[in-house]
C-alpha positions as CSV (number, residue, x, y, z in Angstrom):
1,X,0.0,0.0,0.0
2,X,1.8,3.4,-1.0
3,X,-0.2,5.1,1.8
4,X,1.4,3.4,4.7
5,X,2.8,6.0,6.6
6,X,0.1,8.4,6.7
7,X,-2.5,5.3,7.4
8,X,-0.3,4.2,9.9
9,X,-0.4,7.8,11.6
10,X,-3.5,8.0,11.8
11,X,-3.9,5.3,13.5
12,X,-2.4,6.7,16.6
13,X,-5.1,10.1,16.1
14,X,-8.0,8.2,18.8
15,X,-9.3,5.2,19.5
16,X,-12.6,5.8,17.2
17,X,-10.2,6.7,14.2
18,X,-8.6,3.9,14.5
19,X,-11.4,1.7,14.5
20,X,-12.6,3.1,11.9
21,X,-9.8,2.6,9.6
22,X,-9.3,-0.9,10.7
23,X,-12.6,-2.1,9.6
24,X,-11.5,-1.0,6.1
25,X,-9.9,-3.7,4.0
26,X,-10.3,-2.1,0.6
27,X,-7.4,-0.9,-0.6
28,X,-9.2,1.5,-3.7
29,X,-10.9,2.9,-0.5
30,X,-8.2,3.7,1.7
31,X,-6.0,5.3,-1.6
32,X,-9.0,7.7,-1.9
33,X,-8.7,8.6,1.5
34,X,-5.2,9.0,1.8
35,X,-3.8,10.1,-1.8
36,X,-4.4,13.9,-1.2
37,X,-5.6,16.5,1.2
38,X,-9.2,18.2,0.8
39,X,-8.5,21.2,-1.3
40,X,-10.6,24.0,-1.8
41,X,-12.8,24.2,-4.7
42,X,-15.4,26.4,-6.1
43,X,-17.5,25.8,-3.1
44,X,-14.4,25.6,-0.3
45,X,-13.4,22.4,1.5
46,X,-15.7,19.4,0.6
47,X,-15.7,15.7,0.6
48,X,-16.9,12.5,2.3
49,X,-17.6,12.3,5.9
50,X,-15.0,9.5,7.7
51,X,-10.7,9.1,9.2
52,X,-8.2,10.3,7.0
53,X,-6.7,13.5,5.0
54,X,-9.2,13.0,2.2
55,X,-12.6,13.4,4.2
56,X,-14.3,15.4,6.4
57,X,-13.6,15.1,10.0
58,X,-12.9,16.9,12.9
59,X,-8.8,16.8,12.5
60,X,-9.4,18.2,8.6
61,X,-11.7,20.8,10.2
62,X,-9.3,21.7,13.1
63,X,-6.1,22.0,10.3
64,X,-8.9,24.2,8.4
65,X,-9.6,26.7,11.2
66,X,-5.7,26.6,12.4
67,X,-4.9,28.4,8.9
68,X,-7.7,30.0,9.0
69,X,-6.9,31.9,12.5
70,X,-3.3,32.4,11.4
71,X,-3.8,33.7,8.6
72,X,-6.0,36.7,10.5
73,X,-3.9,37.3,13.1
74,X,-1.4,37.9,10.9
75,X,-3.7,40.2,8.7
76,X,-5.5,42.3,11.2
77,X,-4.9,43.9,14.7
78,X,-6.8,44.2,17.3
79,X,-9.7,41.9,18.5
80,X,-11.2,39.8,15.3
81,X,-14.5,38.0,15.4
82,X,-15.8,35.3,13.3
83,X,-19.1,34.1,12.8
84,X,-20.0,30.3,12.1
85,X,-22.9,28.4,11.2
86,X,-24.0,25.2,10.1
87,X,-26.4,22.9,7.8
88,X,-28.9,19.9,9.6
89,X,-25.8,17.4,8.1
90,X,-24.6,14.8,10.6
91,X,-21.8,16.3,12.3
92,X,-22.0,19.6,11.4
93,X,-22.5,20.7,14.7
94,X,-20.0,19.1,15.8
95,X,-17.4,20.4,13.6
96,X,-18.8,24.1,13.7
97,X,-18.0,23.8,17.8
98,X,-14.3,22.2,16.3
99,X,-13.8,25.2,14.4
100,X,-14.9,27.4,17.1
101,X,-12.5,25.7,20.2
102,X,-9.9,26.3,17.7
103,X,-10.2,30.1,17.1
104,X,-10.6,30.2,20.7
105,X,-7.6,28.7,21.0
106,X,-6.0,31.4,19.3
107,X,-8.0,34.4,20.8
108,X,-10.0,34.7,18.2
109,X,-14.0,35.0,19.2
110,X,-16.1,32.9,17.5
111,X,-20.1,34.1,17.1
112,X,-22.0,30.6,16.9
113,X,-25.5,30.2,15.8
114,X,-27.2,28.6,18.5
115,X,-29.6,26.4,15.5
116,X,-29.3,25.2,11.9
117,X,-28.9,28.0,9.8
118,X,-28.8,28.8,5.9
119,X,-25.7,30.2,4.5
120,X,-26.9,33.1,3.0
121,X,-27.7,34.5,7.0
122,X,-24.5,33.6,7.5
123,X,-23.2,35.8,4.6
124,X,-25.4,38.6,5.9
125,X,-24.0,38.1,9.4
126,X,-20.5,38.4,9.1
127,X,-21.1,41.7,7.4
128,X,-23.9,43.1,10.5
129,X,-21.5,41.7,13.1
130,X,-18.5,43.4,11.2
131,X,-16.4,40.4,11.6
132,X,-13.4,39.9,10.1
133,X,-14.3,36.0,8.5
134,X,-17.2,33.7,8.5
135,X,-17.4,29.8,8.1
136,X,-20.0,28.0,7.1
137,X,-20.6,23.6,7.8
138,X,-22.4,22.3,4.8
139,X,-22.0,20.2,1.6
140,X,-24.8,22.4,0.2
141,X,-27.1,19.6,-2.1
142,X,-24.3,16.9,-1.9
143,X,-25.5,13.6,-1.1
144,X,-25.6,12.7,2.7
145,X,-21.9,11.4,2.9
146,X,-20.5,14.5,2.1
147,X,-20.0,18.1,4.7
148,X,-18.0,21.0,3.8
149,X,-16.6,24.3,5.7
150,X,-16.5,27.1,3.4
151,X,-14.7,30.1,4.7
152,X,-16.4,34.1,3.5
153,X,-14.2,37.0,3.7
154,X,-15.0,40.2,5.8
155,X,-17.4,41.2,3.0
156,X,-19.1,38.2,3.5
157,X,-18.1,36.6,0.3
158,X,-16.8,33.2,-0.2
159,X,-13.3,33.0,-0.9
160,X,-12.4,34.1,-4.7
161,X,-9.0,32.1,-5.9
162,X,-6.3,34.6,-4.9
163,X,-7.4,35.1,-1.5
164,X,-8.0,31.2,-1.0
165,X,-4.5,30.5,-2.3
166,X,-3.4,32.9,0.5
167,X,-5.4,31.3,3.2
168,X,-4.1,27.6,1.9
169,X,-0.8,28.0,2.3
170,X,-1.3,29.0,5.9
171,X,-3.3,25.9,6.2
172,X,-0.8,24.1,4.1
173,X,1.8,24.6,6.8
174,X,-0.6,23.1,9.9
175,X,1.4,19.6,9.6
176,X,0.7,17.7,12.7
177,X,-3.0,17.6,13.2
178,X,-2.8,16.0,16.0
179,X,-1.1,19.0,18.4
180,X,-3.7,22.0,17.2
181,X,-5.0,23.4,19.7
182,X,-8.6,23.6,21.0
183,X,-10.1,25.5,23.7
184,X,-12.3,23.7,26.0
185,X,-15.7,24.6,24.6
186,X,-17.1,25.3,28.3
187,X,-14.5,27.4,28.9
188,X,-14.2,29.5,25.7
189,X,-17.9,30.1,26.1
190,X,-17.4,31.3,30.0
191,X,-14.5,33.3,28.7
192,X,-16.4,35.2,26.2
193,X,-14.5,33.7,23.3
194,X,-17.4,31.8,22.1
195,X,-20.6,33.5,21.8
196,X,-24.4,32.6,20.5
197,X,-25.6,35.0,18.0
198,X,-28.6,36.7,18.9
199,X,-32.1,36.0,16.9
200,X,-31.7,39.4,16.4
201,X,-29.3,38.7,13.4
202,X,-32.1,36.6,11.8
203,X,-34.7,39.2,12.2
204,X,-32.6,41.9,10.7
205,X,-31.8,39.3,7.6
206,X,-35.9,38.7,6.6
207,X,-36.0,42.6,7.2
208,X,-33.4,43.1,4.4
209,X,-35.0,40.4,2.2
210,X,-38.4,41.8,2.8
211,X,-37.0,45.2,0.9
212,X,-36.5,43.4,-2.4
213,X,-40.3,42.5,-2.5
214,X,-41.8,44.1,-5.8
215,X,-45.3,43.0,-6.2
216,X,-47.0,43.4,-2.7
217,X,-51.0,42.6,-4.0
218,X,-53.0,40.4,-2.2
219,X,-53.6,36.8,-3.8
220,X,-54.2,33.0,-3.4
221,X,-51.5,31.8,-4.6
222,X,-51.2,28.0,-3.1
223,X,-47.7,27.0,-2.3
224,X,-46.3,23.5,-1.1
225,X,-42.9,24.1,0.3
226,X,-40.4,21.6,1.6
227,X,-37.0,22.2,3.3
228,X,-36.0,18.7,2.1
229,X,-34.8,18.1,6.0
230,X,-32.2,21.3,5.8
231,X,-32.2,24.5,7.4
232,X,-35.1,26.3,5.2
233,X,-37.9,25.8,7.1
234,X,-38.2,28.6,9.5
235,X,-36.8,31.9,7.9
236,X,-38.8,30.8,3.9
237,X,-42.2,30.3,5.5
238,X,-41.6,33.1,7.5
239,X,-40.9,35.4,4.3
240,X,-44.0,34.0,2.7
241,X,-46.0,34.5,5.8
242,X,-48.9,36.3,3.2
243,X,-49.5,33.4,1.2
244,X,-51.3,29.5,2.0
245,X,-48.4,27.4,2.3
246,X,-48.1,23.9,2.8
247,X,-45.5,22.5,3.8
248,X,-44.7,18.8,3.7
249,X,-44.8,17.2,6.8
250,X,-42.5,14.3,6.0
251,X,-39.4,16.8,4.8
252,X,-39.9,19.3,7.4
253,X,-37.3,17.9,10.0
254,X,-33.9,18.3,10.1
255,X,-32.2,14.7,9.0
256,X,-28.9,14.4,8.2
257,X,-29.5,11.3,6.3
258,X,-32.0,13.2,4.1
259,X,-34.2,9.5,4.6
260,X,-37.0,10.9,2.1
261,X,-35.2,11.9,-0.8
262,X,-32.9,10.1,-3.2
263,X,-30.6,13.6,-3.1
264,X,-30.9,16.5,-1.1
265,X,-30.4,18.7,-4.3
266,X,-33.4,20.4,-5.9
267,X,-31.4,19.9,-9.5
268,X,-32.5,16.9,-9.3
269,X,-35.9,16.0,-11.0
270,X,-36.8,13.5,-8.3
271,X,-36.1,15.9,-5.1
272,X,-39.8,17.4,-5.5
273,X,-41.4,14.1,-6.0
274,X,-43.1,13.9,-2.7
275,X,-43.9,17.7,-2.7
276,X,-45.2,17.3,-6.1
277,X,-47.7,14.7,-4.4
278,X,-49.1,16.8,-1.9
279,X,-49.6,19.8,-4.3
280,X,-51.6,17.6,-6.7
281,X,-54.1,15.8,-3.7
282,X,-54.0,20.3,-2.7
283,X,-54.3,22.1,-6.1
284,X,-51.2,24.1,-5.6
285,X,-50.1,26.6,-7.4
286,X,-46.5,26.5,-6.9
287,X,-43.9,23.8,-5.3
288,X,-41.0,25.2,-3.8
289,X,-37.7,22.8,-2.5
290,X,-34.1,24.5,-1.1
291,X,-31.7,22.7,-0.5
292,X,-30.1,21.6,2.8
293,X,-28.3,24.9,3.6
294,X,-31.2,27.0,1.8
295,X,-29.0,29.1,-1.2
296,X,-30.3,27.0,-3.8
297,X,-34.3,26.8,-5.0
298,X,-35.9,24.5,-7.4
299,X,-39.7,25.2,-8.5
300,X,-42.3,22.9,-9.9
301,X,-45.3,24.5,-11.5
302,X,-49.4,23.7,-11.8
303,X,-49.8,24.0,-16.0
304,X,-52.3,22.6,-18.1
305,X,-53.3,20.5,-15.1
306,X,-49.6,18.7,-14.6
307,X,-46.8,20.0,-12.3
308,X,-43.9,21.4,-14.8
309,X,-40.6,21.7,-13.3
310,X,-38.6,24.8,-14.5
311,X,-34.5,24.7,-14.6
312,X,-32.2,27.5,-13.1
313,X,-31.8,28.8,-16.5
314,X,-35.9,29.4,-16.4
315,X,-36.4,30.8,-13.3
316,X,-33.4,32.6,-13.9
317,X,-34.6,34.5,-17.1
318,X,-38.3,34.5,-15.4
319,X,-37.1,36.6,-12.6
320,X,-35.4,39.0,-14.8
321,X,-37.6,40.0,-16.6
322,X,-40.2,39.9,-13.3
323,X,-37.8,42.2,-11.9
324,X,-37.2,44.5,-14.3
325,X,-41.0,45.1,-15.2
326,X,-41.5,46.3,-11.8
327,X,-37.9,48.5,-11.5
328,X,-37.5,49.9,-15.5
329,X,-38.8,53.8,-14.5
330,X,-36.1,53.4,-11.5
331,X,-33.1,52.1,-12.7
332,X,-30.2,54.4,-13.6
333,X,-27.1,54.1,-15.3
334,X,-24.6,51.6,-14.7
335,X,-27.9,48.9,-13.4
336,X,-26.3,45.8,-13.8
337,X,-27.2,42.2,-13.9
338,X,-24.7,39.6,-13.2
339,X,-24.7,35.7,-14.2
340,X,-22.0,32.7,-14.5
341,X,-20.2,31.5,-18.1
342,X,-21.9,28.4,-17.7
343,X,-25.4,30.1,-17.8
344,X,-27.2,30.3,-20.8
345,X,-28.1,34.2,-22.1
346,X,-32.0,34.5,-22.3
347,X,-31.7,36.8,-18.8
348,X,-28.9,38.7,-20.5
349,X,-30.7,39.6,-23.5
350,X,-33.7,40.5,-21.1
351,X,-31.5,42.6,-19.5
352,X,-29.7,44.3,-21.8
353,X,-33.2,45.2,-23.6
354,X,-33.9,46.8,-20.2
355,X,-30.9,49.1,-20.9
356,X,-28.2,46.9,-18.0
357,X,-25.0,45.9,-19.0
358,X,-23.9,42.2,-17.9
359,X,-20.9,40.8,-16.6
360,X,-19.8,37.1,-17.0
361,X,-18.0,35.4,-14.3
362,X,-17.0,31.9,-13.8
363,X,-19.0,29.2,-12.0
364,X,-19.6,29.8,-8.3
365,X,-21.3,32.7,-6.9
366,X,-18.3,33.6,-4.9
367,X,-17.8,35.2,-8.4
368,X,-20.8,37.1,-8.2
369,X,-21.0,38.3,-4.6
370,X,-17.2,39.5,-5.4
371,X,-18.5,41.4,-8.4
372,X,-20.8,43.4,-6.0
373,X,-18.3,44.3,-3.5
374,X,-16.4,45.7,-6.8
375,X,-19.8,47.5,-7.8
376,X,-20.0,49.3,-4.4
377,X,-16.1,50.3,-4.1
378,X,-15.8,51.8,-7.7
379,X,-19.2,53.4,-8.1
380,X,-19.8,53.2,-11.9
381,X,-21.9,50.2,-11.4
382,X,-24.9,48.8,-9.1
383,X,-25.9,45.0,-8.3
384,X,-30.1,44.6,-9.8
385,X,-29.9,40.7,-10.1
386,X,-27.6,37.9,-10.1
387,X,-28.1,34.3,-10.9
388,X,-26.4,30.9,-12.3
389,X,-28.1,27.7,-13.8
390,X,-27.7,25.8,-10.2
391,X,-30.7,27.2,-9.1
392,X,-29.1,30.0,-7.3
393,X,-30.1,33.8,-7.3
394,X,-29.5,36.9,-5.4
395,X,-31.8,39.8,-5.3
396,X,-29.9,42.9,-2.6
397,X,-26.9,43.6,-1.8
398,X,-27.1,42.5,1.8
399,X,-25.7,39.3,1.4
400,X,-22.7,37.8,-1.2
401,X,-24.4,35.0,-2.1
402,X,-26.5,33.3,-3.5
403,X,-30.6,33.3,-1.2
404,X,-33.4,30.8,-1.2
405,X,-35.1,32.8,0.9
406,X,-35.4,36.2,-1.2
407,X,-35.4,33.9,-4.0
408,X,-38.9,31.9,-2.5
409,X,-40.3,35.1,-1.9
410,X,-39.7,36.6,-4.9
411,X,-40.8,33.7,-7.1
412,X,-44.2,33.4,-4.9
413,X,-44.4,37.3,-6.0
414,X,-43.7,36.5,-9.7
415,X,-46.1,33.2,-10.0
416,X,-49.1,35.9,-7.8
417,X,-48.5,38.5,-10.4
418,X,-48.5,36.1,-13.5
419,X,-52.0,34.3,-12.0
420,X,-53.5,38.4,-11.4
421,X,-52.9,38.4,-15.0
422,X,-54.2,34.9,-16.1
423,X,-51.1,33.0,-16.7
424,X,-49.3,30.4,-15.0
425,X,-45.1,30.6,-15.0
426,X,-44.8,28.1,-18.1
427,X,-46.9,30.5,-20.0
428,X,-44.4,33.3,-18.9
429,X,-41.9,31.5,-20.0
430,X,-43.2,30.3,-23.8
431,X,-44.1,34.3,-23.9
432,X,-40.0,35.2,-23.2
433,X,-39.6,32.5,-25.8
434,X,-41.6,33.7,-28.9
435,X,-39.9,37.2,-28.3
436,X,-36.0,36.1,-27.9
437,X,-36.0,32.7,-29.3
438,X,-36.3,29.1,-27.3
439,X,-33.5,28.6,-25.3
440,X,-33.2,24.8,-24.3
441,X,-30.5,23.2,-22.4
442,X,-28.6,20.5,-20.8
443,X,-25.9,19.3,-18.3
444,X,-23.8,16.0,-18.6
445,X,-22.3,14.7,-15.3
446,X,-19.7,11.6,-15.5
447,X,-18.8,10.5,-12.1
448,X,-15.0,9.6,-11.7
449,X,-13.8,8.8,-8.3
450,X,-10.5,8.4,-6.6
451,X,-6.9,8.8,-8.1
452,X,-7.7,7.2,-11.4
453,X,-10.7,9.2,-11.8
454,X,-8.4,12.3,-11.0
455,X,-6.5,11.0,-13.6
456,X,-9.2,10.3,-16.3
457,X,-10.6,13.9,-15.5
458,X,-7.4,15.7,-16.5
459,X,-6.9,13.3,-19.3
460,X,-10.2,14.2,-21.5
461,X,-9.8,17.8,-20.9
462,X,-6.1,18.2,-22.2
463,X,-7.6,15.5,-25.0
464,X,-10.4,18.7,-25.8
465,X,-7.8,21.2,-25.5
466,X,-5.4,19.4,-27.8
467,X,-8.6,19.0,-30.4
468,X,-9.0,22.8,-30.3
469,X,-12.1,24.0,-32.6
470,X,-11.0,20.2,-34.7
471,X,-13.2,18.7,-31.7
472,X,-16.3,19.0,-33.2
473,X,-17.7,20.9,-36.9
474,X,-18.9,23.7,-37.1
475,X,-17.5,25.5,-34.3
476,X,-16.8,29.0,-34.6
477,X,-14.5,29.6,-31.5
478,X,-12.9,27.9,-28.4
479,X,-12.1,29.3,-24.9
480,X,-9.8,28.2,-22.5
481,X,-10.4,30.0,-19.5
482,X,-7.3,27.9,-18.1
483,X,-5.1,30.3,-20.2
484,X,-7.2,33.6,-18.9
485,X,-9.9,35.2,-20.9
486,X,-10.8,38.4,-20.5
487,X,-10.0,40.0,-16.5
488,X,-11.4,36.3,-15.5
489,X,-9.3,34.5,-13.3
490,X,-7.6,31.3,-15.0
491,X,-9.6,28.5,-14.3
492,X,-9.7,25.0,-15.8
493,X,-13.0,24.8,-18.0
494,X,-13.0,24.8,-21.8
495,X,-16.2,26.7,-23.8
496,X,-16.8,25.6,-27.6
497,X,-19.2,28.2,-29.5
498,X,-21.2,27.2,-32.7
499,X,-21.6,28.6,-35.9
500,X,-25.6,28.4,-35.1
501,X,-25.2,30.3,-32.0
502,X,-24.9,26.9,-29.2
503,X,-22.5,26.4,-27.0
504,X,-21.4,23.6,-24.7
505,X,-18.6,24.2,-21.9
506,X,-16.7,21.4,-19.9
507,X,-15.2,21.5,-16.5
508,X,-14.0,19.4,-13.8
509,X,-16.4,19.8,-10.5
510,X,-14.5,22.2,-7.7
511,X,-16.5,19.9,-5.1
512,X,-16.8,16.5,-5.9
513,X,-15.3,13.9,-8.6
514,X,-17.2,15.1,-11.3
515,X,-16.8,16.0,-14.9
516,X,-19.8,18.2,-16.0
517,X,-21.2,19.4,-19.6
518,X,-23.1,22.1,-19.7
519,X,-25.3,22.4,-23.4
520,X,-27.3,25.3,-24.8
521,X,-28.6,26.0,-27.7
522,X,-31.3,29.1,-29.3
523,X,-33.6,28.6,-31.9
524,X,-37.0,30.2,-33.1
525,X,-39.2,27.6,-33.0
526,X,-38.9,24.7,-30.1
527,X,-39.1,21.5,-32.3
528,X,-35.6,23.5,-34.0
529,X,-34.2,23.9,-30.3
530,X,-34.8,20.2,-29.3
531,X,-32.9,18.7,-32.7
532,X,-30.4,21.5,-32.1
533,X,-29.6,20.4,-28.8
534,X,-29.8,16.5,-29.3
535,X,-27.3,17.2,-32.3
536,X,-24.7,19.2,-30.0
537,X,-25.2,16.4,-27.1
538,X,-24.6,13.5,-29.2
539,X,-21.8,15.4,-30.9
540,X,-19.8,15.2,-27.2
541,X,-20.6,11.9,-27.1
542,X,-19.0,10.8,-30.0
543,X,-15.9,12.6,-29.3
544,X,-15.9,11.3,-25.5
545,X,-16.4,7.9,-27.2
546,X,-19.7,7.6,-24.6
């Protein structure tokens, strides 16, 4: 085993470790869990719960934090808060108390949400506490062997590349996990170094969200909502306290397993099946699902007497155009809408109708909460609306990331205005279509675990990048964003543009062993659009020899 001396040191971590790793007598699994460290990614540090470098566990959290705090005391004087909160996974209490003894540890006070909380309040939080970092436990939608700890700047913005790579090195250099130091929980709380955050913060977080609401008229909109067992529940239906919700009883707990639901991850057609259920016996209007740690909301809607579920790219462009009906006679110049290169551009060309510019920025919305922050210090441009095709959007400026909440509230407010006016969301949607052409689309995910999938990973995309525009015909241009394009950072994802005005872009997953595809394609009538976008998917299959 090539692993052998960091197996055989973590044997000698605790008695539970070491259980734990004795029981394992595959040798693929114990390579995937000592080959490499947990690296950040586009969604911070991520993997698989369980002993050993390469998962989540209370020694990887601990070397996490240990950076983390050096890193700020050697940034900043004086006293330095951060603020932590966590997801319903199974142990992420746990390791948001880790993180916290740690910081203690080294003086650092740590402002701990006393319950489950989504990440966007945490975003909002580190900035109305004016601390100097947040953290965050959760794997966001990952299936239920995965937690994460992503770590949000002062701004209350995840980590963008160049200040990650500063705060890795300083974890790079924590070498023996097994002598950082943690604070006594009892005593850092006694000591005033660990503190619960006040309701308070929660209250003044709807209150902000509340001030994006547009469309204010009374209606009956029905709504089934389910938290899919994450931290949703109380601050959504308390934002959509005006219309009948439902909410489905068997979802509504906090369960780390996520028992109901093949995958916590409202991407995922099958996420809203149960939801989807009780609207039909109900005669909802709408189903709304976020996601375990509540940034990310899926939608299923009542048409033609079937529930029609609507992809980020929809709602996306839905609520851009929603928006911008209700703000046109108040935006002024340098209104700006913001969205990911892996998003397709019906909301652009909304937007830009509406007299915004747009910027692109690569996938994660780290990208987009830094762009506001940008906005705000140079002044020739304001935040109206940002969004990516992972169901997640951003309304305000009071948090950096991307909201369920706001985006629940203001998705209720779009599907009340649309019914006012006779038409369901789907019928929105077709209308956005016969004015700017049908915009369909698609995402490809291959699975690749471990070292060899590592491997296979990096192999297709240098095959792509030898290939150039020869990968596929009829392409009109190629962009490797790993060589820099534009004032983007470099980052490892290749985009091929059509002569017929498609796309399709490939990257490797920041947080899990992924390869993904994204596919997108315009045309005027749908039945074009659907043979455009079979052709382009089959194309990549052909070349991936799939």
């Amino acid at each position: 085993m090539r692993f052998a001396d960091r197996y055989n040191e973590w044997l000698l971590f605790d008695d539970e470790t070491k259980q734990e790793l004795l029981k394992i007598t595959d040798e693929k699994e114990l390579e995937d869990r000592f080959y490499k460290d947990l690296a950040f990614g586009t969604g911070g540090l991520r993997g698989i719960m369980g002993a050993g470098p390469n998962r989540m566990n209370v020694y990887t959290v601990s070397k996490a934090t240990a950076g983390l705090a050096q890193y700020l005391n050697d940034r900043f004087s004086g006293e330095k808060h951060v603020v932590i909160a966590y997801d319903s996974r199974n142990h992420s209490r746990a390791f948001a108390e880790c993180a916290a003894q740690v910081l203690a540890a080294k003086g650092i006070t740590a402002h701990l949400f006393r319950e489950i909380t989504p990440t966007p309040v945490l975003s909002f939080a580190v900035r109305y506490l004016h601390a100097a970092a947040g953290i965050v436990i959760t794997a966001s939608h990952n299936p239920k062997e995965y937690n994460g700890y992503k770590v949000y700047d002062a701004n209350g913005c995840q980590l963008v590349p160049a200040l990650a790579d500063e705060v890795i090195r300083y974890v790079n250099a924590v070498t023996d996990l097994r002598r950082i130091d943690r604070l006594d929980f009892e005593v850092a709380k006694s000591s005033g170094l660990v503190r619960f955050v006040s309701p308070k913060v929660l209250d003044a977080f709807l209150d902000a969200v509340r001030a994006q609401s547009v469309y204010t008229e009374s209606t009956d909109l029905k709504v089934v909502y389910t938290p899919l067992h994450g931290t949703g529940n109380i601050p959504v239906r308390r934002i959509l306290e005006r219309y009948d919700v439902s909410v489905l009883k068997s979802q509504e707990q906090p369960d780390g397993d996520f028992s109901t639901v093949r995958s916590p991850n409202p991407e995922e057609r099958d996420a809203l099946t149960l939801a989807i259920e009780q609207a039909r016996a109900q005669g909802a209007d709408l189903v709304l699902g976020t996601d375990p740690d509540c940034d990310r909301v899926g939608i299923a809607v009542r048409h033609d007497g079937d529930y029609v579920q609507l992809t980020g790219n929809q709602v996306g462009a839905l609520l851009t155009d929603f928006l911008l009906r209700f703000q046109r006679d108040t935006l002024k110049p340098g209104a700006t809408l913001v969205k990911t290169i892996v998003t397709n551009d019906l909301g652009a060309d909304i937007a830009r109708r509406y007299g915004l510019s747009v910027v692109e920025t690569l996938t994660g919305f780290k990208f987009i909460g830094e762009q506001i922050t940008k906005f705000e210090e140079s002044g020739d441009r304001y935040f109206v609306f940002g969004y990516e095709e992972s169901y997640g959007y951003l309304a305000g400026t009071y948090a950096r990331d991307k909201d369920a909440v706001v985006a629940s509230m203001l998705i209720c407010e779009m599907a009340a205005y649309h019914k006012a006016g006779g038409r369901t969301l789907v019928d929105a949607l077709e209308s956005l279509y016969a004015d700017y052409g049908c915009y369909l689309d698609a995402l490809k995910t291959y699975t690749l675990r471990g070292e060899d999938g590592a491997a296979r990973i990096r192999a297709i995309m240098q095959a792509f990048r030898k290939a150039g525009a020869s990968a596929f015909s009829d392409v009109k241009d190629v962009e490797d964003f790993a060589e820099g394009v534009g004032e983007l950072p470099k980052s490892d994802v290749l985009k091929f543009r059509f002569e017929d005005g498609g796309w399709l872009a490939i990257r490797p997953s920041g947080t899990e062993p992924k390869l993904k595809v994204y596919f997108s394609v315009c045309a005027k009538e749908r039945a074009s659009a659907e043979e455009k976008l079979a052709r382009l998917q089959a194309a990549f299959q052909e070349a991936i020899g799939a």
